[in-house]
N, C-alpha and C positions, 0 to 999 in steps of 0.2 A: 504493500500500500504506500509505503514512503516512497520506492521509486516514482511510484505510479505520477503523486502527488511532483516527485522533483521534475521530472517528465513533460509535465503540464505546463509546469511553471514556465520552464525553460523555453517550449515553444511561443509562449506570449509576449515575451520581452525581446524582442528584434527591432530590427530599424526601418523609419520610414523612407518614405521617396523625397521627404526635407533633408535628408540626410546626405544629399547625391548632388555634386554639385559638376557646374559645365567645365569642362576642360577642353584647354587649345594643344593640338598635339604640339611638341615640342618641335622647333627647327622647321615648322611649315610655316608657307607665308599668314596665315592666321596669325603665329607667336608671334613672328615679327614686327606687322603690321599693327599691332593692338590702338586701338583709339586712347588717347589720354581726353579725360574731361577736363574740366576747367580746375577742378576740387586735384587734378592730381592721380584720381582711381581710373584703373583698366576698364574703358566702358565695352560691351558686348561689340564682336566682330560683326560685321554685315552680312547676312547671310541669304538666299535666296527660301528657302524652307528646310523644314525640319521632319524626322523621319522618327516613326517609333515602330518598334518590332518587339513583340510578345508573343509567345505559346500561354496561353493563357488556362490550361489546362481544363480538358473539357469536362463536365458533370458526369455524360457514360464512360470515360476513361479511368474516374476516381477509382482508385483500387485499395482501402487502407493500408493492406499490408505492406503497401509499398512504405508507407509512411509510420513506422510504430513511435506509439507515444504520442502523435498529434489526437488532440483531441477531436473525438467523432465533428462537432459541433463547429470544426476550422473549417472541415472538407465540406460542408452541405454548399450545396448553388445557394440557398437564399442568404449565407453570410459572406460569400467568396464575392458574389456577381456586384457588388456595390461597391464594391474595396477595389475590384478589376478596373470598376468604371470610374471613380475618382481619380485613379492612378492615371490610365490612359487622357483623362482630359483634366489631368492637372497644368493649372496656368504657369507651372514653371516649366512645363513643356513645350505646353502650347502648339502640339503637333501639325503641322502641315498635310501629312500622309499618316495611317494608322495602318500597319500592316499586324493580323491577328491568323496565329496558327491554333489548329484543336477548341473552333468554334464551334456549337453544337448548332444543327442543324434549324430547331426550334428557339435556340436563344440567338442566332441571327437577330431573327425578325424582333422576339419578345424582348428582347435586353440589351442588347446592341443599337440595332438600328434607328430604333425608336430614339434610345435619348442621344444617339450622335447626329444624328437627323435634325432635332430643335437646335443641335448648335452648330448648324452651317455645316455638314457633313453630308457627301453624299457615298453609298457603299456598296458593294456590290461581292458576292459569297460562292464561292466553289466549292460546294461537297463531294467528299471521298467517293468512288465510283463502289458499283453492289449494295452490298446492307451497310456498310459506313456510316454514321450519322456527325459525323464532323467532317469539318474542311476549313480551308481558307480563305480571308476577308481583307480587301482592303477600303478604307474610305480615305475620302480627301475630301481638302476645306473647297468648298466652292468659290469662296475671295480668291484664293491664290489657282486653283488650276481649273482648267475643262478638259472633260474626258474628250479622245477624239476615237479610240478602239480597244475594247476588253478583250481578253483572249485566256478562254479557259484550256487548261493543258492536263490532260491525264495519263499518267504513265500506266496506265492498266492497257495494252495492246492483245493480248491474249497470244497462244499459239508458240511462246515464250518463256522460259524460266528468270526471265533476265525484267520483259515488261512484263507481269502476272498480278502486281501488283495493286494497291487501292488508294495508294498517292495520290497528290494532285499537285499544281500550281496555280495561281490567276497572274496575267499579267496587263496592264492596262497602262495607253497611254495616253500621257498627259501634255496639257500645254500648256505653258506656264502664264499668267496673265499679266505678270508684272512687267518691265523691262522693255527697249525697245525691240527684240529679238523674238521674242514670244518663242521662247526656247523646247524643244519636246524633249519631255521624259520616260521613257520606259521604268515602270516599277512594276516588279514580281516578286508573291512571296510566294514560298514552300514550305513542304512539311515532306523530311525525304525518310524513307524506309528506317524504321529503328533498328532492326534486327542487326545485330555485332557481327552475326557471321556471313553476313551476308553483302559483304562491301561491292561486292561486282554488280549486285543489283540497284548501290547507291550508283556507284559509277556510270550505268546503263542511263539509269533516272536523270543524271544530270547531263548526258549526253543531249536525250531527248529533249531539255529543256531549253539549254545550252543550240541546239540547232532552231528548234520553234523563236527562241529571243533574237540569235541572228534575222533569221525569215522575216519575224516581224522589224527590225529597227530597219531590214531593206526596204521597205516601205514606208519607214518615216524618216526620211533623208539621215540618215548618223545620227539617230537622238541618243540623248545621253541615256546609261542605263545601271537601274540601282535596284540590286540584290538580296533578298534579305530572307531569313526564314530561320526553322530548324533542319540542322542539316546534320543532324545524327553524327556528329564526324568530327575528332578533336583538331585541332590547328596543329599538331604531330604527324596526323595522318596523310595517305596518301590522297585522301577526297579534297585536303585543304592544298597540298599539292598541287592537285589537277584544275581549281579554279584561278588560285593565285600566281600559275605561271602559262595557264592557257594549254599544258597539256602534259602528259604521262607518260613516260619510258619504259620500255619489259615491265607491261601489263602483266603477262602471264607467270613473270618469275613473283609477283605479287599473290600471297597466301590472301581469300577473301573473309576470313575470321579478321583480319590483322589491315584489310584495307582504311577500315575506319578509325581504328586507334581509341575505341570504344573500351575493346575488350582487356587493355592492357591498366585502364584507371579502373576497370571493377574490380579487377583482381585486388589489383591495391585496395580500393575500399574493403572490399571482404577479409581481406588479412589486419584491418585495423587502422590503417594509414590514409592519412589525406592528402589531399595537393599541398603540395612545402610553397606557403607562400612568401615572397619577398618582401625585405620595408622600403624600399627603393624601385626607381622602374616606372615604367609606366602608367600603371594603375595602383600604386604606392602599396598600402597591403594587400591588395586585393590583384596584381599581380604574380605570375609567377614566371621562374623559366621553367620550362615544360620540357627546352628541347627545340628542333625543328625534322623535318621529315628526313627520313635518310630511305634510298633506293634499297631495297632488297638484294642482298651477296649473294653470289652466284654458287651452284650447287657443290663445286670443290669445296670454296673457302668454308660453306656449312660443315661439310664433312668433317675438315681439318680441324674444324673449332669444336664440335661436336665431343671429341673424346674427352675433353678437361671441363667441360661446360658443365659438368652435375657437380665436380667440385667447386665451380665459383656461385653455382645456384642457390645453396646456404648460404651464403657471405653475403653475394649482393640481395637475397630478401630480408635476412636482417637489418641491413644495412640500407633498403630500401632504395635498391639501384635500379634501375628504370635502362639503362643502356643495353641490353643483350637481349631485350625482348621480342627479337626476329626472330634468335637462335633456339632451336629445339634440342632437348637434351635425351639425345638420341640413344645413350648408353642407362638411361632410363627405364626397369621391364617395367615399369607402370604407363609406360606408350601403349603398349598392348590394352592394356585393359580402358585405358584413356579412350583408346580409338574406340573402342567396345561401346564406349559410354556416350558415344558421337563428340568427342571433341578432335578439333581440326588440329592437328601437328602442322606445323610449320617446315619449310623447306623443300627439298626437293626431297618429292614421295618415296620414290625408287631407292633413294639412298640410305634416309630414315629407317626403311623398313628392312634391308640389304646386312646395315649396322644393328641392326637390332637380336635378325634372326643369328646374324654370325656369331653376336655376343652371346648368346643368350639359347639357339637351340643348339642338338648332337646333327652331327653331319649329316643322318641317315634323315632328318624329318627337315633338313633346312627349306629345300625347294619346295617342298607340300606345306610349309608352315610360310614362306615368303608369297607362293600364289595365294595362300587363303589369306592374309594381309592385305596384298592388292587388291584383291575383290573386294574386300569389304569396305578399304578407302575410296574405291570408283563406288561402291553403291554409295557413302554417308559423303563425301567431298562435294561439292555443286561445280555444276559442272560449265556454270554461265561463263566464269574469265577463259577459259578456253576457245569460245565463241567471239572473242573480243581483236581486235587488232593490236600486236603488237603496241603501236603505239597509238594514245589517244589524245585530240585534239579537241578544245571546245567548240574553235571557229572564232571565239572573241578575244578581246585582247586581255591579257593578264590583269583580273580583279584585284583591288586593293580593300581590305577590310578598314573601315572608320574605327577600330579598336585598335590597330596593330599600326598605325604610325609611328612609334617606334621602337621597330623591329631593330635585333642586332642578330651577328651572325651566330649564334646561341639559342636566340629563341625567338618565336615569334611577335613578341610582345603582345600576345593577347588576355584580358582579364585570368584570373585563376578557376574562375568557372564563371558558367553562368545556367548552371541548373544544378542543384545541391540533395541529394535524398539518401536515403539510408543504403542503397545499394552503387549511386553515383555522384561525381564532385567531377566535374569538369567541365567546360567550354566547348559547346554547340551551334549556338544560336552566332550569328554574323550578317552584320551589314555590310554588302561587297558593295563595289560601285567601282566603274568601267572609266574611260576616257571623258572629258568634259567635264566632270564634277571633283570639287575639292573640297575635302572635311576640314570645314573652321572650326567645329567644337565638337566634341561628344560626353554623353553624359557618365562622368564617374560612377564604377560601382562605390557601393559603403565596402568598409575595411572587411576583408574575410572573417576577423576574429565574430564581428557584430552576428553572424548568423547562427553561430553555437552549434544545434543541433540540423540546421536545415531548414527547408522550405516545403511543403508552405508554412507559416508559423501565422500569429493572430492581427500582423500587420503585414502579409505576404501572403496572396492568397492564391500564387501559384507555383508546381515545382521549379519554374523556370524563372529568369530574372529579365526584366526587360532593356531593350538597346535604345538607343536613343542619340541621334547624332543632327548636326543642321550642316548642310552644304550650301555650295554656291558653284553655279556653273562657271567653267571656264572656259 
């Protein structure tokens, strides 16, 4: 009962959206340029509009176990949906654009649309294709833009294990009203495949997207074009990868467990450990270095590393080392049973299993113990990045995230997370944006410490944290 009680406690005392204040990336013409007022103080940079992105966590998604110790009474819709909607049209925001992922189908209309609607909002909703009852939402302020083409995008193609999916996108463009240029905007949010093991079908999804957003901006002369969603996919991974340099190299030597860079911060949560956040940086505590993507080694150098790799597996999980998380510890007999259990081993298959049986069976049952291995990784392994081209291209040009201005060659410089729950801590959600547009500000997370046990909590009414940045064309 005392836990129960400290539990409770703990979830109600978190930080508000007072708490989050606007920042100018450092070393962009934003910082430089800053206005002085008369009094002396940094007045706000000029910005052309403002952007806000949230997974707002849908009512049929609620799952408590996901969340233990929050109290029943955080999770209901009728205490969450008021708290969602103060946030999103708070005047220190003062959002331009509202991009919303894990809208429920029925609170579009009942909760949404209604009250953004009396304040100059107009909005438009893409639900998950099948029995889905969520989707994606954006509205915009009618003062600053007019639609001129909506464009709903579904990655369910059928026929496919790659499109089979119940995703979706909207993307809608705009035109700006202010300015003499009357500038157009492409803005798209997402909600891309969550599943960990499954990176080749994020990869596919964002192809598809990725070609539809080209197709459409060849029809609005080069409009600028800004990105935004949850994208299942840490800023480590290869998915952040493939947007932020426009394209992918030896696809295939890419394990699809390990595409998204998902699978390797649960571990860590489940063993106890959180994201090591920094006091310096970017996003001050709420920063971390993560790391940046590294290419996948080729199947020799597995091998070679492979023999000494279970001795440094103790040390670096103690020790909480995050670097060798390609490497499969092939000399391992719990791979056997691992693969039994359908978890994806890393590396090249043939060799894994090769080293395993030579370790581990007598001569006479090696070849009947090594084909009964292969089979069973060809039935449990997916078989989608096979399907894929060597290398993949978006078609656009290298996205730059309004969080990760500055990047060093260490780490991405993106927030320490931005969805927090009992099974994950890390950084999902991203505001990309293309050629034309430049981030004068974006809105501070609160310090990592402020969140304790997680989100949602009794001033946080989703597991996800919302982005919030204001640009200006260029």
């Amino acid at each position: 009962m005392r836990e129960e009680c400290y539990l409770s406690a703990a979830w109600r005392s978190k930080p508000s959206v007072a708490e989050r204040t606007w920042t100018k990336p450092r070393g962009s013409k934003a910082e430089q340029q800053r206005p002085q007022l008369a009094n002396g103080n940094e007045g706000d940079a000029t910005h052309d509009f403002c952007l806000v992105n949230f997974n707002v966590l849908a009512d049929d998604l609620v799952d408590s176990t996901h969340y233990p110790g929050v109290p029943q009474e955080l999770l209901e819709w009728s205490y969450r949906a008021p708290r969602l909607l103060k946030h999103i049209t708070d005047g220190k925001i003062n959002a331009d654009i509202i991009c919303l992922q894990e809208v429920d189908n029925k609170h579009f209309d009942e909760t949404f649309d209604r009250v953004l609607t009396g304040k100059g909002y107009q909005g438009l909703f893409k639900k998950r294709t099948n029995a889905k009852t969520d989707g994606c939402a954006i509205w915009f302020k009618t003062s600053t833009f007019r639609m001129v083409e909506s464009l709903p995008i579904e990655y369910f193609v059928g026929e496919t294990d790659l499109l089979d999916r119940d995703n979706v996108a909207l993307a809608l463009v705009l035109e700006h009203l202010h300015g003499p240029k009357r500038r157009k905007l492409i803005v798209c949010t997402t909600h891309i495949l969550f599943n960990p093991r499954r990176g080749d079908v994020k990869l596919a999804q964002l192809c598809k997207l990725c070609t539809e957003l080209k197709t459409l901006r060849a029809r609005h002369d080069g409009a600028a074009i800004a990105l935004c969603g949850d994208f299942n996919s840490t800023p480590k991974s290869a998915v952040y990868e493939f947007l932020t340099t426009s394209r992918l190299h030896d696809v295939h030597a890419h394990e699809p467990s390990h595409i998204s860079g998902q699978g390797l911060i649960m571990a860590t949560c489940r063993r106890g450990h959180r994201v090591k956040a920094i006091m310096t940086g970017p996003h001050g505590r709420s920063g971390t270095f993560c790391g940046r993507y590294r290419a996948p080694q080729n199947s020799s150098q597995q091998t070679a590393r492979a023999r000494d790799n279970k001795l440094r597996s103790s040390a670096n999980e103690a020790a909480g080392d995050q670097e060798d998380e390609g490497v499969l510890d092939m000399s391992d007999a719990n791979v056997w049973s691992d693969l039994q259990a359908g978890k994806q081993p890393d590396g090249n298959v043939d060799d894994i299993i090769a080293t395993f049986v030579r370790e581990n069976g007598d001569e006479e049952s090696q070849s009947e113990q090594q084909e009964t291995m292969q089979q069973e990784f060809k039935r449990r392994k997916p078989s989608g990045i096979c399907d894929m081209p060597e290398t993949l291209v978006t078609g656009l040009e290298p996205l730059k995230s309004a969080y990760a201005m500055q990047a060093t060659s260490q780490s991405t410089g993106e927030p320490a997370f931005t969805t927090f729950h009992d099974s994950f801590q890390g950084t999902v959600d991203y505001i990309f944006t293309g050629n034309g547009l430049e981030t004068a500000e974006y809105l501070a997370l609160p310090d990592t410490r402020a969140y304790g046990m997680g989100i949602p909590n009794s001033k946080w009414s989703s597991d996800h944290l919302s982005l919030a940045a204001r640009f200006r064309f260029c």
